[in-house]
C-alpha positions as CSV (number, residue, x, y, z in Angstrom):
1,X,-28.1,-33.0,6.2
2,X,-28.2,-29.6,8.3
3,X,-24.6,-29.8,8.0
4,X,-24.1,-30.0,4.5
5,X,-26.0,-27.3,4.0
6,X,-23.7,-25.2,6.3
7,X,-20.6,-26.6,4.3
8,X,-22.1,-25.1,0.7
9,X,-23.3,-21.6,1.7
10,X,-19.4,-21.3,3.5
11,X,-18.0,-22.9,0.3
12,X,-19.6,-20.8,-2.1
13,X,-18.8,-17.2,0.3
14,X,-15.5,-18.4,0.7
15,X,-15.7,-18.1,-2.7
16,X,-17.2,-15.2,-3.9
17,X,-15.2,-13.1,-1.2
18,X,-11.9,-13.9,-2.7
19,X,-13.1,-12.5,-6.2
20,X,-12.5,-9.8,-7.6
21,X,-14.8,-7.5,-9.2
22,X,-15.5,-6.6,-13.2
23,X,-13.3,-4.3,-13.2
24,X,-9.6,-3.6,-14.2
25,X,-8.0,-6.7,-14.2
26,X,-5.5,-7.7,-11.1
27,X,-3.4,-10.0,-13.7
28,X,-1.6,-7.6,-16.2
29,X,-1.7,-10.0,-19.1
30,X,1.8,-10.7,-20.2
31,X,3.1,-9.8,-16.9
32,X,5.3,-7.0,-16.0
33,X,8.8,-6.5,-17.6
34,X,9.9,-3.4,-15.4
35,X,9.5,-1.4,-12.7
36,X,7.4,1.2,-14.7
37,X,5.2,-1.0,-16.2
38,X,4.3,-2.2,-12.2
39,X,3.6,1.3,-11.4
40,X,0.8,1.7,-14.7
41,X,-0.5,-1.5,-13.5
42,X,-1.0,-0.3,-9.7
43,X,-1.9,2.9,-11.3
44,X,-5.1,1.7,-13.7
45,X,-6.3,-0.6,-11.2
46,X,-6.5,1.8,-8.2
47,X,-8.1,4.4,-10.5
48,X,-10.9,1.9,-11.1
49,X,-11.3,1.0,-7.8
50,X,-11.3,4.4,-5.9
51,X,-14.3,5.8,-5.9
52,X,-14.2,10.1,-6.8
53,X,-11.7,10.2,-9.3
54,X,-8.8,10.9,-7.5
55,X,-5.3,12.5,-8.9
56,X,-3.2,9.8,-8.4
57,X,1.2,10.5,-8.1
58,X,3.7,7.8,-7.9
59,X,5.7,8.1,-4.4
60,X,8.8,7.7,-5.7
61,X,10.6,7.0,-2.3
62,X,8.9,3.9,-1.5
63,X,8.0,2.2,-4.9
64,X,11.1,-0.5,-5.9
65,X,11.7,-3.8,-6.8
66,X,12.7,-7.0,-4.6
67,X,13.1,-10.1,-5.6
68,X,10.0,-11.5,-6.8
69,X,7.8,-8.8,-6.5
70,X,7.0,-4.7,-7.3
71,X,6.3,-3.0,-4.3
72,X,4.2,0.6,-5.5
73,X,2.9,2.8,-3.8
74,X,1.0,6.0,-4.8
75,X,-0.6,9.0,-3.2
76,X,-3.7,10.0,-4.2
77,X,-6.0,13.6,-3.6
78,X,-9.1,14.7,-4.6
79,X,-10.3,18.3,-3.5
80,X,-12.0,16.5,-0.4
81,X,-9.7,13.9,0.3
82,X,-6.1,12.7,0.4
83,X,-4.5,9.2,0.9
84,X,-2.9,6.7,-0.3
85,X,-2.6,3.5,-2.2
86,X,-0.2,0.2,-1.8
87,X,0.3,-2.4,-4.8
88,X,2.4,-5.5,-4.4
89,X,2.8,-7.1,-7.6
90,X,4.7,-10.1,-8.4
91,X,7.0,-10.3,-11.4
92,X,4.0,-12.4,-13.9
93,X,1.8,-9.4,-13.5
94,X,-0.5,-10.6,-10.7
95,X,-1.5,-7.5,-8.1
96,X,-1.3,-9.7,-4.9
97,X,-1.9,-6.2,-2.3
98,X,-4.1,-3.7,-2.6
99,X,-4.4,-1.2,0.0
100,X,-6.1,2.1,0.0
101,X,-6.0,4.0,3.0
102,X,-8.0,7.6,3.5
103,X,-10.7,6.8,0.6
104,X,-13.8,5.0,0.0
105,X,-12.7,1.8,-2.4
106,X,-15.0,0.1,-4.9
107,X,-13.6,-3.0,-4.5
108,X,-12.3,-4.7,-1.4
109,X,-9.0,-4.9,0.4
110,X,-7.6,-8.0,-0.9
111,X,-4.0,-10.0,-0.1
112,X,-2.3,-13.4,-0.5
């Protein structure tokens, strides 16, 4: 008995630590056509998920597309802080990565 209890409370963190919050969505619906539209995707959902409004500029030299996914990354400053932001997003719109590095997030670091 002990041990089914064990087995629902991991079920249901497992669970709830894999979700996302209410906030921008991590599945652009539609998906993503092009390149750009990846990078306003990555773009809006880091916004909402950064805490202190940041400024938030494309990197340009890294951002591209392989195969099956959109690789964006974006740098991101606010008057106290700078850093930088990591999207991989596969080709029906789905962020898969998220990484912020040199801010406090709202949401959690989350990959597949």
């Amino acid at each position: 008995m002990k041990g089914a209890g064990v087995l629902v409370v991991t079920a249901v963190l497992a669970i709830t630590g894999c979700a996302t919050d209410d906030g921008y969505p991590s599945q652009a619906k539609g998906g993503v056509r092009n390149l750009g539209q990846a990078i306003n995707h990555c773009r809006n959902y880091t916004h909402d998920h950064v805490e202190g409004d940041p400024v938030i500029s494309l990197d340009a030299l890294s951002t591209r597309r392989e195969s099956r996914y959109y690789e964006v990354f974006l740098s991101l400053d606010t008057k106290e802080d700078s850093g930088w932001a990591h999207c991989r997003i596969t080709m029906a719109g789905d962020i898969r990565v998220h990484r912020v590095h040199g801010f406090d997030k709202g949401g959690s670091f989350f990959g597949f």
